[in-house]
N, C-alpha and C positions, 0 to 999 in steps of 0.2 A: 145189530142182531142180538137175540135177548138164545140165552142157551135153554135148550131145548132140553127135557131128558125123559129118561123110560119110568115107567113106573116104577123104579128101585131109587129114582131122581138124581143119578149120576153122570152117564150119559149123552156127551154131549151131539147136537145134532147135524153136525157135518165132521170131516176129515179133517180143515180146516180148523175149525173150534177147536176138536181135539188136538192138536199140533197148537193151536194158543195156549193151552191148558200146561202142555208140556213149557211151554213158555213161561208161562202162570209159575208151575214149581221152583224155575229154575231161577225166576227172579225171585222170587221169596227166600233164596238162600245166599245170596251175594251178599257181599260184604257194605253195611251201611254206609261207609264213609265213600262209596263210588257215587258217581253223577247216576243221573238216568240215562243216559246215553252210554254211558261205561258200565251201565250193568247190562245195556240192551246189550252191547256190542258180544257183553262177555258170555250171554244165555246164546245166542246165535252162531258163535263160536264152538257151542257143544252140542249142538244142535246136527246132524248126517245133512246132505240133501234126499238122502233118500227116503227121507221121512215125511216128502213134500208131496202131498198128494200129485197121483199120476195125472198128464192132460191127457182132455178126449182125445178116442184115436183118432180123429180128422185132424186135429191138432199136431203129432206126431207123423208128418207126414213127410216124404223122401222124395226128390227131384234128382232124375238123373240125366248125367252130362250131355247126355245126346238128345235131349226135352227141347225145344223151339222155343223162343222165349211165347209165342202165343199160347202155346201149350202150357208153360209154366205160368202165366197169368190167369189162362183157366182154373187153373188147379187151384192156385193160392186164393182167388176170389173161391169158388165152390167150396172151399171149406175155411173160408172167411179166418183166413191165415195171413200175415205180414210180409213173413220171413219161414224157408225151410231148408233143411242140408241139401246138402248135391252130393249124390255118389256119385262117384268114379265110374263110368260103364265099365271102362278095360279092367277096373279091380279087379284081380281072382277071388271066388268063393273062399278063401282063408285068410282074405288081408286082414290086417289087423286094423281098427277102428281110425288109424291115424294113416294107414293106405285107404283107404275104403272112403273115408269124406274130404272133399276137397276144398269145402267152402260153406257158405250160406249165401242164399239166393234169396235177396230180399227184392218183396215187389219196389220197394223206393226207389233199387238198386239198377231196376229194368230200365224202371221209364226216368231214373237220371242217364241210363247211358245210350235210351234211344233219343234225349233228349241233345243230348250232346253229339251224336252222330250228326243233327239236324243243323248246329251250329257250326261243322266245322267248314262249311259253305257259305260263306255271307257275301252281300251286297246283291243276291240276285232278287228279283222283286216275284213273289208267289202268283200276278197274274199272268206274266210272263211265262214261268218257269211252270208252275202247277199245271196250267191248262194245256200246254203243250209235250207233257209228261205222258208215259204211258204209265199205268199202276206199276209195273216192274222194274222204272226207271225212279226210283224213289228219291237216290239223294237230292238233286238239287228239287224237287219237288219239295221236300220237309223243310229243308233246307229254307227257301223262301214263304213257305208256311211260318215257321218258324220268327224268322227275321224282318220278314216281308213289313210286317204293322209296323217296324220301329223304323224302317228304311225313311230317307228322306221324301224320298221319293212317293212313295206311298202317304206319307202325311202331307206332300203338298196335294196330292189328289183326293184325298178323301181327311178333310181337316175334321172332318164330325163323327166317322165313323168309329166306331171303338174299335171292329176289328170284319173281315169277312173271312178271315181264312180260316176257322177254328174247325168249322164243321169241314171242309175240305181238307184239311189236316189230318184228321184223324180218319176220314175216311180213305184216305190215300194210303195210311200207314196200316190197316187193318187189311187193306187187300194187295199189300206188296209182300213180294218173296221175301222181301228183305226179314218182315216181320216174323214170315212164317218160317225162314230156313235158316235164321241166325239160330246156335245150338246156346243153350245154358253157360256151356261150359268153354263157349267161344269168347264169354265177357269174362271168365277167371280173373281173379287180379284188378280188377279193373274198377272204378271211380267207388260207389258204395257195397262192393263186393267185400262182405265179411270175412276173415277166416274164421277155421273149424276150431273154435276154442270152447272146448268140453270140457264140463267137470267131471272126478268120477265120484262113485255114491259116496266113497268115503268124505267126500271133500265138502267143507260146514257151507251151512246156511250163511255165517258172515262172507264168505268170499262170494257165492251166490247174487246177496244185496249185494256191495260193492262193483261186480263186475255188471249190474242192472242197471246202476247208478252212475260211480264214479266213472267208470270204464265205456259207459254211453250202451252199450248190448240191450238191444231188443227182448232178446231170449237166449235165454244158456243149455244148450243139449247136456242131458246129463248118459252119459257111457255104462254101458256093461262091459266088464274088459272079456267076462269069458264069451259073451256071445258077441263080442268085437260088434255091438251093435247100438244104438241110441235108447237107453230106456225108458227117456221121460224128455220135455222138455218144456223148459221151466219160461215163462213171458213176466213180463210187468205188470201184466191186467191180470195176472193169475198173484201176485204177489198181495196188489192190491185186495184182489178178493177176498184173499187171505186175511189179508187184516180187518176187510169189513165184518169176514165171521167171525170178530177178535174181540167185538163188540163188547164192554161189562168187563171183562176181563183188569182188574188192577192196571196190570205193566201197561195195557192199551192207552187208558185212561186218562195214563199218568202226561200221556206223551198226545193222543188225539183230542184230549179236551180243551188244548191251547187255542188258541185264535190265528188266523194266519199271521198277522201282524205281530206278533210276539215270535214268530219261529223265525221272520225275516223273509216272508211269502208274502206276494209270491216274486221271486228271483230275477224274473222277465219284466219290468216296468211298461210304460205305454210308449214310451219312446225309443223302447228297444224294439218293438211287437213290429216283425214283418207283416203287411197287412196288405189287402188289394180293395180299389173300388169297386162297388156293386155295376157300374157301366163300361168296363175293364176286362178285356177275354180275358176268358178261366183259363187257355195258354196261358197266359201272361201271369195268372198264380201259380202254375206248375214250374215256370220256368223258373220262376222266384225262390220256392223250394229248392230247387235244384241249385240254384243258385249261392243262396244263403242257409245251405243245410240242415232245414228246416223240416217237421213232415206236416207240416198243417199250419191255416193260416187262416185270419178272419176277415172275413168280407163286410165291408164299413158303407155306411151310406153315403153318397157323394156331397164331399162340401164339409164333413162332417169325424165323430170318430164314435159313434154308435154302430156297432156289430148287428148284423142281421142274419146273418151266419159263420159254417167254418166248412173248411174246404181243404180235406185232408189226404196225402199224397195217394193214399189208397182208394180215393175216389175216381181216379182217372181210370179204375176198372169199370166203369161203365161206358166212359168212351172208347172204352177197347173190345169190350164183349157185349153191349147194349146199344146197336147201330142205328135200333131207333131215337135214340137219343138226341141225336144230331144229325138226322138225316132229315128233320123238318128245320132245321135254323141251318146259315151261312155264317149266322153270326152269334156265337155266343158267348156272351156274357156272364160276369159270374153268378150274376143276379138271376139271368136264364137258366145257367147249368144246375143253379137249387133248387128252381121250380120244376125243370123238365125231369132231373134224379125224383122229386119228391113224389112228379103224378105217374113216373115209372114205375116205382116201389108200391107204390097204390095199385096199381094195376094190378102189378103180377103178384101183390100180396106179399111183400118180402118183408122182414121187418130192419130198421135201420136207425141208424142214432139222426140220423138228418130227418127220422119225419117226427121228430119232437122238438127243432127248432133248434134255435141257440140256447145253451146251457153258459149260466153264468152262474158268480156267487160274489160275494161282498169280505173286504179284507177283516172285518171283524167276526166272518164265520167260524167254527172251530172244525180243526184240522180233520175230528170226527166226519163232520157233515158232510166234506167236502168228498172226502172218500166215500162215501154212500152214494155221492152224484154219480160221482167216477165209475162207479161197479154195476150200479143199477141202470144205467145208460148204456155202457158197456163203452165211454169213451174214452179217449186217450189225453185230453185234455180239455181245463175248463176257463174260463176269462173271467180275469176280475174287473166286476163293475162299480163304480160310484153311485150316489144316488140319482144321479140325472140318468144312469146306462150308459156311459162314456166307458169306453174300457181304460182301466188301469193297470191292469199286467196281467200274466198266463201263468198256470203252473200246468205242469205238463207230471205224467206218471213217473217218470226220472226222479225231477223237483222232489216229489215229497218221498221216496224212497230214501234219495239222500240228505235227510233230515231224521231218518230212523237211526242209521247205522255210521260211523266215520272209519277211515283206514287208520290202522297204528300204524306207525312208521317203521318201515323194513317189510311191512307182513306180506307183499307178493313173493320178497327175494325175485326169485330166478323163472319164477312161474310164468312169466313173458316170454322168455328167452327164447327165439325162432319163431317167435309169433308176427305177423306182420301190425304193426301201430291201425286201430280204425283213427279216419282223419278225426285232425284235430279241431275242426266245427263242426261235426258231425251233432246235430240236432233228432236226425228223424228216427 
């Protein structure tokens, strides 16, 4: 981003920018003998949060406890949201912010725990169980949807097929009560169920990055304490944006003009990369995520380890609100489910990071670049490739946050304390 200004040539042309600029002065005053890192640390540190520009209102938006989770996948998909609070319905009108929110309702959070409802019934086989289900008899239906393909029993019957239960799967679960009458606020507590851990305005932009980063958080709601209410709420893709308007700026430069391979990116090698085949039901990648607490994952060519796409846990909003999707296939594939997403989105005109393909980049790009992909995509992660297109490892919006900023030691103290821990492989 090159700064923008008014005809007086001050001016910078976003909120953004201006917030770098603030950045800009404050590292030009630090003491020379600190790192670049220890002077970021120390401008961020003096920095409010509430000086972070506001998200769209769709972006700021509330899930209350008595929502169905179908309902809450609506909502999160329609305004192409992650993650949002849960109010309390019983709250009274004067609870305080910390009666008033009783969590964060992440989409990952849904379909890891409808996914897990599905398993905790194994051994029955899906043709079996599915066909002789009524739609509101749902457990042992998912249940062997779910398990069905890896049963033995299924593999000696069908040793070629990749999979048939995928499309009856979800079709089964989109028209069961189960889906429509379980409450938001019935999974509280439960497998990627965040708590309500708020900053308020006073509280700096360093603990902000850190709790993005190190702390694994999606997005940090930031509080009003007098209107005991949510005033902003801050993501990773709004951080990154942030820095992409950061562009020119000195203190950016200092630090994005590295190469990935100098900063120690990306983190994720190719041997670590949970990954699925393209001949492979797309179940079989979600469960994988759920599994290895992952939120996204690249589909490779069979035989091989060339990416042909990514398939990220927020996709499975289309087989939950997009029924045409999988109502022509029995059997799909992950390789199907990108083609069938990609002539959906075409249709109805929607714009999406999946109809520009795989996004890759090369370990000697510089950290600059890679953030430009990241923002101007709008995606949440990107794969590094070799010269052949083999993948070599991922960096994810996390990764390179925690390369800006590091914790001093001691600096939460007590700031956890009653907080419940988010798990500790927590990826997505």
């Amino acid at each position: 981003m090159d700064m923008d200004a008014d005809q007086g040539g001050e001016t910078p042309r976003s909120p953004e920018a201006k917030l770098g600029m603030q950045v800009e002065d404050l590292w030009d005053i630090q003491k020379p003998q600190l790192s670049p890192t220890e002077k970021l640390n120390a401008c961020f540190e003096s920095i409010p949060v509430s000086a972070f520009p506001p998200a769209p209102s769709s972006q700021v938006t509330e899930i209350s406890s008595d929502s169905s989770l179908a309902e809450a996948v609506k909502l999160l998909a329609r305004n192409k949201i992650l993650s949002a609070p849960v109010v309390d319905c019983k709250a009274p009108e004067d609870a305080s912010w910390i009666d008033r929110y009783i969590g964060i309702a992440e989409f990952a959070g849904i379909v890891v725990w409808i996914l897990h409802q599905s398993e905790k019934m194994e051994g029955g086989d899906f043709f079996d169980l599915a066909m002789n289900n009524s739609d509101n008899d749902f457990g042992p239906a998912v249940a062997a949807a779910s398990n069905g393909m890896s049963s033995p029993r299924f593999k000696s019957i069908h040793p070629d097929s990749p999979t048939a239960t995928c499309g009856k799967f979800f079709e089964i679960l989109t028209s069961s009560d189960f889906y429509k009458e379980t409450k938001v606020g019935d999974i509280s507590g439960s497998f990627r169920w965040a708590p309500f851990l708020a900053l308020q305005k006073s509280n700096s932009f360093l603990t902000m990055l850190l709790l993005l980063s190190k702390y694994r958080m999606k997005s940090v709601p930031v509080v009003d304490l007098g209107e005991a209410k949510i005033d902003n709420i801050i993501t990773q893709s709004a951080v990154i944006h942030m820095l992409e308007e950061c562009s020119g700026l000195h203190w950016f430069e200092s630090w994005g003009s590295k190469k990935l391979f100098e900063l120690g990116l990306p983190l994720i090698k190719s041997s670590q990369i949970i990954k699925v085949c393209e001949d492979e039901p797309v179940l079989q990648a979600f469960k994988l995520m759920r599994q290895k607490g992952v939120g996204g994952l690249p589909v490779v060519q069979s035989g091989g380890n060339k990416a042909i796409g990514n398939i990220s846990i927020r996709d499975i909003q289309f087989l939950l609100v997009a029924p045409e999707i999988y109502n022509e296939y029995r059997s799909i594939t992950a390789k199907n489910f990108l083609t069938a997403i990609r002539r959906y989105l075409e249709e109805h005109q929607k714009e999406s990071p999946l109809l520009s393909g795989m996004v890759t980049c090369r370990r000697d790009e510089t950290l600059k670049e890679v953030i430009v992909k990241l923002d101007s995509m709008k995606i949440h992660r990107i794969y590094v490739v070799d010269e052949t297109g083999d993948l070599e490892g991922v960096i994810t919006l996390r990764d390179i946050i925690s390369k800006l900023v590091h914790e001093p030691r001691g600096y939460f103290g007590d700031f956890f304390d009653g907080v419940l821990p988010l798990p500790a492989n927590s990826r997505v």
